[in-house]
MARDREN-702119 format. One record per residue: x, y, z of N, C-alpha, C in turn. Coordinates in steps of 0.05 Angstrom, whole numbers, padded with zeros to 5 digits, always signed. Example, Ala and Ser with C-alpha at 12.3 -4.5 7.8 and 13.67 -1.06 7.14 Angstrom:
2
+00264-00114+00156+00246-00090+00156+00264-00066+00156+00257-00045+00142+00273-00021+00143+00258+00001+00157
//
This chain:
291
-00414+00557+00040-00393+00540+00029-00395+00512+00039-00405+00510+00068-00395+00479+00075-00420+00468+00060-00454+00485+00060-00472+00463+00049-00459+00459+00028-00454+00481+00010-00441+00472-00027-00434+00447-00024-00414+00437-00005-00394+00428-00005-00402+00397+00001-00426+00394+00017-00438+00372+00030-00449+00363+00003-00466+00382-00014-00487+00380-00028-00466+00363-00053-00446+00380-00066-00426+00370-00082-00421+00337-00075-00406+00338-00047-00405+00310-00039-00424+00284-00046-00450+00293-00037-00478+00280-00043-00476+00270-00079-00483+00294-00085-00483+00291-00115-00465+00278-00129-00440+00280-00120-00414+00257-00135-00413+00225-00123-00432+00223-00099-00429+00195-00094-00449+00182-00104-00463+00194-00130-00470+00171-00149-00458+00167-00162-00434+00186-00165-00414+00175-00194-00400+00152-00175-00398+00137-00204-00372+00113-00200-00344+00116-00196-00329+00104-00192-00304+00101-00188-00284+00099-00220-00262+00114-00227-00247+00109-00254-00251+00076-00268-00251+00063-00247-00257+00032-00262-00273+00028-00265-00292+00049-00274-00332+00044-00281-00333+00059-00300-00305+00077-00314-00313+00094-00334-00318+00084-00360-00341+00096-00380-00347+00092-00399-00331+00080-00415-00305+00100-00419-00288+00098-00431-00259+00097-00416-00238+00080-00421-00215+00076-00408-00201+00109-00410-00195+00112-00382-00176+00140-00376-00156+00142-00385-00138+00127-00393-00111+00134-00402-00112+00130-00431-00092+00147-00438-00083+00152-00461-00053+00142-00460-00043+00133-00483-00015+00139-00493-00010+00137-00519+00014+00146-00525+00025+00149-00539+00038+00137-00571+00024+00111-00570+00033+00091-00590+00051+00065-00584+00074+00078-00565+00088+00063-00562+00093+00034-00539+00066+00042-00523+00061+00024-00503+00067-00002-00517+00073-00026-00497+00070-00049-00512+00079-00074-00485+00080-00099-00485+00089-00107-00461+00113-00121-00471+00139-00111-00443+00167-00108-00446+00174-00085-00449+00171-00063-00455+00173-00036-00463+00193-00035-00435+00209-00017-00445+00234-00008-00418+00233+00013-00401+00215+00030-00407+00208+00054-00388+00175+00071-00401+00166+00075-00373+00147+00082-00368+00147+00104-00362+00132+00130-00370+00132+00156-00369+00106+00158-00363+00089+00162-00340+00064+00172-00337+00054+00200-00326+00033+00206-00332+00033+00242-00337+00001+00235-00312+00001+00259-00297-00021+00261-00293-00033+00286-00272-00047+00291-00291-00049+00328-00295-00072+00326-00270-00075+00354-00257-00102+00368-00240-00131+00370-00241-00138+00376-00228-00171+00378-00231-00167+00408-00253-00185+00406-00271-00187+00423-00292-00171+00432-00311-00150+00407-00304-00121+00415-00328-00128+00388-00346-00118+00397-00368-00116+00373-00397-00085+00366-00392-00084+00346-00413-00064+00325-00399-00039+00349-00428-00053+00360-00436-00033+00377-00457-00011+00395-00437-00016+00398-00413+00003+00406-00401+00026+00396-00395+00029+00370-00411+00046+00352-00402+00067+00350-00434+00060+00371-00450+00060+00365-00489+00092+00366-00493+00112+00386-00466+00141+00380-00473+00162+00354-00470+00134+00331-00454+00152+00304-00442+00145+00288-00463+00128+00290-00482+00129+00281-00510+00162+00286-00527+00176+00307-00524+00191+00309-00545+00219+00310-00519+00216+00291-00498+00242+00278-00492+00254+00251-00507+00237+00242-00519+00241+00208-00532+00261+00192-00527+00258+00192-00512+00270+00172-00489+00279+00141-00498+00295+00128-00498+00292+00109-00518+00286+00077-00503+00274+00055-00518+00250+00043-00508+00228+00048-00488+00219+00079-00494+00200+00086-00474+00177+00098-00483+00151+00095-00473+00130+00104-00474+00118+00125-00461+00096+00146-00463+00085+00171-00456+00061+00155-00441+00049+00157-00421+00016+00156-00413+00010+00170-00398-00018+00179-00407-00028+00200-00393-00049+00194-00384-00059+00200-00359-00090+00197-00343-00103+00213-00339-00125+00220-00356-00143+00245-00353-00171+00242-00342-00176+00272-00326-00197+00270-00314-00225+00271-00328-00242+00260-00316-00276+00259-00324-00277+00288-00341-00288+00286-00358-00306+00312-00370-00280+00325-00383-00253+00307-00382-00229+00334-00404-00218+00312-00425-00216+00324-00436-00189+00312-00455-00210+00289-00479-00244+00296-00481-00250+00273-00490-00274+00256-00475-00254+00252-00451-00276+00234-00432-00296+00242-00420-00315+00228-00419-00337+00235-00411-00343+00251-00382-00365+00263-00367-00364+00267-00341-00382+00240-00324-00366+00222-00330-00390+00187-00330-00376+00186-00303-00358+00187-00287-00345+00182-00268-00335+00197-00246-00322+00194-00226-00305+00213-00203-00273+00197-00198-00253+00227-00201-00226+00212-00193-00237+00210-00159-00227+00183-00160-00211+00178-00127-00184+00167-00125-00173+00181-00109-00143+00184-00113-00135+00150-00115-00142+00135-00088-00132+00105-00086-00136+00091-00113-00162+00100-00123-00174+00085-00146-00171+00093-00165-00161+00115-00177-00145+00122-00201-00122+00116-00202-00107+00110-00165-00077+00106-00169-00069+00071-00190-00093+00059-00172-00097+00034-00187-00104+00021-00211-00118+00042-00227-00121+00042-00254-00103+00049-00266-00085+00064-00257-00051+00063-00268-00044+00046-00263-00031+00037-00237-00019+00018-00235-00027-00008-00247-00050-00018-00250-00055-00039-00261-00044-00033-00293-00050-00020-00303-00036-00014-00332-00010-00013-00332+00006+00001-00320+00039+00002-00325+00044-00025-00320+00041-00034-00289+00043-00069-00287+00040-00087-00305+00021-00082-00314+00014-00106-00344+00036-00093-00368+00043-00080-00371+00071-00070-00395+00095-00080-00378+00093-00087-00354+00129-00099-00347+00140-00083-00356+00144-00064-00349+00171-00038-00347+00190-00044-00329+00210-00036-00333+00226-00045-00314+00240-00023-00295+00234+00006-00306+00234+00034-00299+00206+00043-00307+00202+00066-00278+00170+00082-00274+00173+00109-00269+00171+00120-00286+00168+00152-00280+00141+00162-00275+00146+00178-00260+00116+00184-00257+00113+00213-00253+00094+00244-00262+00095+00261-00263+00066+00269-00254+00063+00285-00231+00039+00292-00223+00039+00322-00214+00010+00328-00226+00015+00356-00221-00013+00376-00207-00011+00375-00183-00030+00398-00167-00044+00368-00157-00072+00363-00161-00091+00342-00155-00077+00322-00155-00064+00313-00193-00047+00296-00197-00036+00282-00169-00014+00296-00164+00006+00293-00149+00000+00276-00125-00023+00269-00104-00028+00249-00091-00031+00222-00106-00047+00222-00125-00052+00210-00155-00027+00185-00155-00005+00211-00163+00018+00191-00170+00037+00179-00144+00031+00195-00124+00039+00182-00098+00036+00156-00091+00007+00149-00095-00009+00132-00088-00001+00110-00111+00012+00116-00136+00007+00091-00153+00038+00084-00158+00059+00099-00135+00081+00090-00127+00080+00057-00124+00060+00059-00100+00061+00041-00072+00049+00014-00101+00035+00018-00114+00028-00006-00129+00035-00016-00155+00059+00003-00160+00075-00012-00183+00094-00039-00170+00105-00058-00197+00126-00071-00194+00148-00072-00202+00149-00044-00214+00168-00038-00229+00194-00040-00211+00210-00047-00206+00247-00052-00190+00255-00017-00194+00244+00001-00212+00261+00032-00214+00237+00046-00218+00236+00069-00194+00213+00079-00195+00219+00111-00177+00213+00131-00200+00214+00160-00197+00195+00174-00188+00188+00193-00188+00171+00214-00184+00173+00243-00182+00153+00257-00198+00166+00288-00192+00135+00302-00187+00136+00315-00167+00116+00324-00154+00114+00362-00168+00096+00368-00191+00095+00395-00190+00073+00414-00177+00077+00428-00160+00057+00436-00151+00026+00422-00136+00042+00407-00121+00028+00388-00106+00013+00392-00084-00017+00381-00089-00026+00378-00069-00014+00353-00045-00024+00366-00025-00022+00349+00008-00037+00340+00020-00029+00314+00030-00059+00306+00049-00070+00319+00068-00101+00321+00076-00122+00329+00078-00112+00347+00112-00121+00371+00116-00138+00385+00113-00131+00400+00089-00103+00401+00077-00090+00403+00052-00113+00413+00027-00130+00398+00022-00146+00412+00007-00174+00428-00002-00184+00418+00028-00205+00432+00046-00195+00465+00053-00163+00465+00060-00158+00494+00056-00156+00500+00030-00142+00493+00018-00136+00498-00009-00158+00514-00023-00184+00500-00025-00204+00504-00031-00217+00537-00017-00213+00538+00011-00207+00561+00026-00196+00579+00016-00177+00585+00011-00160+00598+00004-00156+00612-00019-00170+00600-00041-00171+00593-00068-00208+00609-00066-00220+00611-00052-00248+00626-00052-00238+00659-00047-00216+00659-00028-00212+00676-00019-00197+00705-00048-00188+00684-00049-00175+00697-00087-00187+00704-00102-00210+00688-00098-00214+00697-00127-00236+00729-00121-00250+00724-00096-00253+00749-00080-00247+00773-00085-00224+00768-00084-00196+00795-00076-00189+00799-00108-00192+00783-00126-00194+00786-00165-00218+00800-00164-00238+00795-00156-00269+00805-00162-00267+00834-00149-00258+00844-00131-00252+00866-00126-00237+00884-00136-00216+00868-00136-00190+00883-00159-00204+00890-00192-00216+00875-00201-00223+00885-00228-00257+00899-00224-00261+00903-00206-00288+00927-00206-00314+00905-00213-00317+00886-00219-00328+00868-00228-00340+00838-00227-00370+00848-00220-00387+00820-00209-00392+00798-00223-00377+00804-00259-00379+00784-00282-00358+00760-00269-00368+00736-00263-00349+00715-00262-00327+00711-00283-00329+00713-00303-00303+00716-00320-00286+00733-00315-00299+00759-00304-00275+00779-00300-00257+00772-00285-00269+00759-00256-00261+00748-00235-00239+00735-00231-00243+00700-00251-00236+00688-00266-00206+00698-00279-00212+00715-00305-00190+00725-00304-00170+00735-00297-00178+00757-00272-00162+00774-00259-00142+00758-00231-00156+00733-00231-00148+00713-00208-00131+00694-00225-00134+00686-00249-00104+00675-00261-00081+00687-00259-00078+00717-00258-00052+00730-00253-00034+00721-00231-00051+00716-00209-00044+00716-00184-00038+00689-00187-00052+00657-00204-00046+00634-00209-00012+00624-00223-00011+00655-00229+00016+00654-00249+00032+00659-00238+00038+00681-00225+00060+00703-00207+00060+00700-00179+00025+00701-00167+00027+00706-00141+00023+00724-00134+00009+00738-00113-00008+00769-00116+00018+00790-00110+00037+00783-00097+00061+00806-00097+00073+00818-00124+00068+00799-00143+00075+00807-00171+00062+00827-00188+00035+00834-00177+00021+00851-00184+00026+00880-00173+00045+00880-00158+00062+00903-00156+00080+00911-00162+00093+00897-00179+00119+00894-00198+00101+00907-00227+00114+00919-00239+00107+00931-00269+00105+00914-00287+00132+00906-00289+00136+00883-00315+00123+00864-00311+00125+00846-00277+00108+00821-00279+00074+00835-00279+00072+00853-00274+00051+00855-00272+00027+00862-00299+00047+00875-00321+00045+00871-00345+00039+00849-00362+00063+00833-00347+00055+00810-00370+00037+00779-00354+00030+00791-00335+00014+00774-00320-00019+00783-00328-00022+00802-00334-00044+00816-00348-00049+00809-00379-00032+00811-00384-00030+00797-00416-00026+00774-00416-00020+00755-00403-00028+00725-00401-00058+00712-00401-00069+00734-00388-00096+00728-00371-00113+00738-00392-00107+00767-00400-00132+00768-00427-00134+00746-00445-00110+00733-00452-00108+00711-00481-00124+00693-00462-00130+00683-00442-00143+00662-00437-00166+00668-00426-00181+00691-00426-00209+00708-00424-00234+00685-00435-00225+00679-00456-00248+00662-00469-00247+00635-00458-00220+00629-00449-00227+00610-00434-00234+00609-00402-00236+00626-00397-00254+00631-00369-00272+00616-00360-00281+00602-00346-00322+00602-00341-00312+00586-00310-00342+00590-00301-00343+00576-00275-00343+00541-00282-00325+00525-00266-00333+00496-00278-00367+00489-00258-00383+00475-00267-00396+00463-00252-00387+00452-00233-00414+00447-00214-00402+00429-00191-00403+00405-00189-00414+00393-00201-00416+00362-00209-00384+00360-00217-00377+00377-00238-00352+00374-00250-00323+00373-00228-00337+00394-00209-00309+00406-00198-00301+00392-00170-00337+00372-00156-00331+00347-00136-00331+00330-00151-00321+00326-00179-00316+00295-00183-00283+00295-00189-00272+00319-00197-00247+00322-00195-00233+00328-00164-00257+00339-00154-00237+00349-00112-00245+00342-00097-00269+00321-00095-00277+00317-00060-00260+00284-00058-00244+00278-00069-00236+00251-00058-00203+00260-00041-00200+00286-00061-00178+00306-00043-00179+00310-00017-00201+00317-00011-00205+00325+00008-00203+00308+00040-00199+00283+00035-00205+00261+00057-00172+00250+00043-00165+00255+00022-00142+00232+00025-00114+00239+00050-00097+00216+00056-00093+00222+00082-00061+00209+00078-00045+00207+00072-00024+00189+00061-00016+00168+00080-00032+00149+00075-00035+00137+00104-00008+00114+00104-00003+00109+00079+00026+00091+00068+00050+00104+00061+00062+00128+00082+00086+00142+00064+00114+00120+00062+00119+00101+00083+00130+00080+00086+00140+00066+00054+00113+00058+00047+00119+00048+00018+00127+00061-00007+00134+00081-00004+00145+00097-00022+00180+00102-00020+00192+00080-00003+00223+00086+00009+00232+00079-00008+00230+00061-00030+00251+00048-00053+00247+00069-00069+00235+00093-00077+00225+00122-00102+00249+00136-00097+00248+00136-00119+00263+00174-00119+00241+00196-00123+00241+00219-00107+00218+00236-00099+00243+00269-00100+00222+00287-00120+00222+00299-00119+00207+00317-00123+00205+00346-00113+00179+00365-00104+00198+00393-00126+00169+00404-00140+00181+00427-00160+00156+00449-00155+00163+00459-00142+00139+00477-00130+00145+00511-00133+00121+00523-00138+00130+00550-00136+00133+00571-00110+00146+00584-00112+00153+00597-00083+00134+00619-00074+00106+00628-00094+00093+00638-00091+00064+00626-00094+00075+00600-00097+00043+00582-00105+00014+00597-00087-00004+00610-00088-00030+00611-00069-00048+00590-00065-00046+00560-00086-00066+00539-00084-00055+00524-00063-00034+00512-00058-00022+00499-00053+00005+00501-00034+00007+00515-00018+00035+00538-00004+00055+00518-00002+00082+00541-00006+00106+00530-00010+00108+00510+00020+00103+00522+00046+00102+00503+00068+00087+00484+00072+00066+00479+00050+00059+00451+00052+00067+00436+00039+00083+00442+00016+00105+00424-00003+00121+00418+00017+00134+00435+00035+00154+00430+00062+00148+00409+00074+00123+00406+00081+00109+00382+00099+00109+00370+00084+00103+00357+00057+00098+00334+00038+00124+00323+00037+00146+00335+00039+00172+00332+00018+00181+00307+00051+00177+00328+00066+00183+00308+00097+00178+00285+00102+00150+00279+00103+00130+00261+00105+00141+00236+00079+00152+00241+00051+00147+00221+00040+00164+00204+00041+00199+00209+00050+00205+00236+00040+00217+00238+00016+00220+00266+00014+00236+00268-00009+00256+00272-00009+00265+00266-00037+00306+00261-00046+00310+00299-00042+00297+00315-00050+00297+00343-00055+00281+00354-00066+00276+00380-00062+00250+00396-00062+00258+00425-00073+00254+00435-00107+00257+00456-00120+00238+00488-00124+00242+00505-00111+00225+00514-00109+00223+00543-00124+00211+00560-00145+00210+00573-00168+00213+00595-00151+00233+00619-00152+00228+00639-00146+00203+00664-00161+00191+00676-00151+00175+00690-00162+00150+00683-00180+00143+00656-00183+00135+00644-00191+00105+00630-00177+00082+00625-00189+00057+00612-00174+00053+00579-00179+00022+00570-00184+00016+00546-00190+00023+00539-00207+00019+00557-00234+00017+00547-00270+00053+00546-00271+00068+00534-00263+00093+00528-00269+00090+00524-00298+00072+00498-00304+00080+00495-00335+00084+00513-00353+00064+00537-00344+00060+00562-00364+00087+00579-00358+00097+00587-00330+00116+00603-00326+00138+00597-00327+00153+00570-00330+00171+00563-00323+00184+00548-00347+00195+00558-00360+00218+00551-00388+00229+00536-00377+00242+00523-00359+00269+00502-00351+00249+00476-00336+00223+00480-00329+00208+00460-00311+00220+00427-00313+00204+00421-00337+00215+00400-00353+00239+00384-00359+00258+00405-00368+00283+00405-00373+00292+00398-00342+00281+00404-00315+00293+00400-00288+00284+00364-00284+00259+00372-00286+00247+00339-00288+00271+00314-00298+00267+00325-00331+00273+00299-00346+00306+00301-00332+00314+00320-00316+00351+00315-00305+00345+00304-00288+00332+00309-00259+00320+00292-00246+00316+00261-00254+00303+00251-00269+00297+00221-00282+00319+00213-00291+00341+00222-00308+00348+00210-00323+00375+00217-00324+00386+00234-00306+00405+00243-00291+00429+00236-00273+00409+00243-00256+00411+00232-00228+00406+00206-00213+00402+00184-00229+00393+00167-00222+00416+00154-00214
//
């Protein structure tokens, strides 16, 4: 694992930085424009499409815009580049800045979530949110993670009798959904099984080129500015059974930044978006609420 890991490293430090990509990373929505009154930015995980983000589209928010920042090799974009957290934070921030918003939402999720930490500290926006789902933590944060997450999929490869990586794959999304205690529950365990066949075909191992240009900048980031994040509203929506990411290191994040409050899913894993009917609906109260 550590050569992989060296070797991965090696190999991604020929890629460039987000501000060398082929093609510009963000997406939005139409409505961008400069003066626009609120800023909504989305920004999904290593191996997630920014479609995980498809219910903050149909808040419509009024004078406000959707953007989304997607990783190398999804959504379109090429694999021409590597996120680095500081340096993707900045390729946001330089874009929302140039729209003069005068409110910043910001939504990050797993990888994301340092992502949008980081592009707190470099907006100018005067009103500036955040909602942390399933968040990664700074470093050794995702050097375990990564640990932890080998270990699973292991303990999937055993559980389904089967040396096919897809099976693996599959049988280790259950536990991405629920959390492996749920697999001793009937019902969740039912329909945690039937979640996982529908997405069988989407299975595969990502490459590794793919998978250090989305996680080795994780791995060293360090939140070395939590200070500048005191004017945010911060909040953490985490699941209580997360295995990527453990509910006690959301504990430690929520401290460190800190946060206004910290929600945590009962019975519930990483894929909130998938398990969690109210996620969103907690968010956009959060933003637009509570303020």
């Amino acid at each position: 694992m550590a050569a992989l890991l060296w070797l991965g490293l090696a190999g991604c430090s020929f890629l460039p930085g987000p501000d060398r990509a082929g093609e510009f990373p963000l997406l939005q929505d139409g409505n961008a424009r400069p003066g626009v009154g609120k800023v909504i930015v989305t920004v999904p995980g290593a191996f997630a499409s920014v479609g995980i983000f498809a219910p903050v589209l149909g808040w419509q928010e009024d004078d406000s815009t959707v953007v989304a920042y997607r990783f190398p090799g999804m959504d379109g974009l090429a694999l021409d580049h590597r996120v680095d957290i500081e340096g993707s934070a900045q390729v946001i921030a330089d874009y929302v800045n140039d729209l003069g918003a005068s409110e910043v939402y910001l939504i990050g999720y797993s990888t994301g979530g340092p992502i949008a930490i980081e592009t707190v500290s470099r907006l100018d926006a005067p009103e500036v949110a955040l909602a942390l789902i399933s968040t990664a933590g700074p470093a050794p944060d995702g050097a375990l993670s990564s640990l932890r997450s080998g270990v699973e999929v292991a303990k999937a490869m055993l559980r389904s009798g089967s040396l096919r990586p897809q099976d693996a794959w599959t049988e280790n999304y259950r536990t991405l959904l629920y959390g492996e205690a749920a697999l001793s529950d009937p019902e969740r365990a039912r329909d945690s099984a039937s979640r996982a066949e529908a997405q069988r075909q989407n299975m595969s191992t990502p490459s590794l080129r793919r998978t250090m240009a989305h996680t080795s900048s994780l791995m060293f980031w360090t939140l070395s500015r939590p200070g500048a994040l005191a004017d945010a509203r911060i909040a953490l929506f985490h699941g209580a059974e997360d295995t990527v990411f453990t509910p006690n290191g959301a504990r430690r994040l929520a401290r460190r930044l800190p946060a206004d409050r910290i929600t945590f899913y009962q019975g519930q894993g990483h894929l909130l978006f998938e398990t969690s009917g109210r996620l969103f609906d907690d968010i956009h109260h959060f933003f637009f609420s509570e303020s």
